[in-house]
N, C-alpha and C positions, 0 to 999 in steps of 0.2 A: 654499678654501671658507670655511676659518675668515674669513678677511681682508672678503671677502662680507660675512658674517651682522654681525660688530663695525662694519663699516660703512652696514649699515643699522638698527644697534642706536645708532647713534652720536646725537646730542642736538644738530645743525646741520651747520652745511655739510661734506661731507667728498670725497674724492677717491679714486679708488677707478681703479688703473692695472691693466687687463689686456689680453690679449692674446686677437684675433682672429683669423681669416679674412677676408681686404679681398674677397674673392671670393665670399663668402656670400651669397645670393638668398633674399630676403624675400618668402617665396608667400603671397599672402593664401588663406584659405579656397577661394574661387569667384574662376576667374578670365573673366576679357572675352576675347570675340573684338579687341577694339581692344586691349587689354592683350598679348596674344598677338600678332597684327599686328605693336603696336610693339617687341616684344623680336625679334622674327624679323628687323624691318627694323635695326634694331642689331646684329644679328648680321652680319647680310650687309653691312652700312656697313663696320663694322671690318675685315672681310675684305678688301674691296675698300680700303680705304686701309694697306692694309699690315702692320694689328693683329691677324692670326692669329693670334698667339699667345697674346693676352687672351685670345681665345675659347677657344682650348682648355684654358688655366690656368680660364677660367669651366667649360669643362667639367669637367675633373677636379676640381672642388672640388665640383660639383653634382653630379654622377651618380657617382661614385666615391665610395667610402667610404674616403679617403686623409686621413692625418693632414699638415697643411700644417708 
C-alpha cells in the first residue's frame, strides 16, 4: 500500500509493478442483453474448442471468493 501512495505522490513518470488476477471480469454498472449474449457465446466457443478449463479458472475467480 505504502508503495501505491509514494507512487502517486511521485513528481513524473513512475512505475508501479503489482500483482493480479489475469481472470478478473470488469462488470460495468448496467449490463446489455448483447453484452450478455456475447460473454455466453464465449463461453460456449471455449468449451467446444477444447478450453474448459479457462472457463472454469474464469469461474472460480468470479464467483468464488478464492485467493489466486
Amino acid at each position: 500500500r505504502q508503495a501505491l501512495i509514494d507512487t502517486l505522490n511521485s513528481k513524473g513518470p513512475a512505475l508501479l509493478d503489482v500483482v493480479v488476477n489475469r481472470n478478473e471480469l470488469v462488470t460495468p454498472p448496467k449490463l446489455t442483453w448483447k453484452e450478455l449474449t456475447g460473454f455466453g457465446l464465449y463461453l460456449i466457443k471455449a468449451v467446444l474448442n477444447g478450453q474448459g478449463n479457462e472457463v472454469i479458472d474464469l469461474a472460480k475467480s468470479n464467483l468464488f471468493d478464492t485467493k489466486f
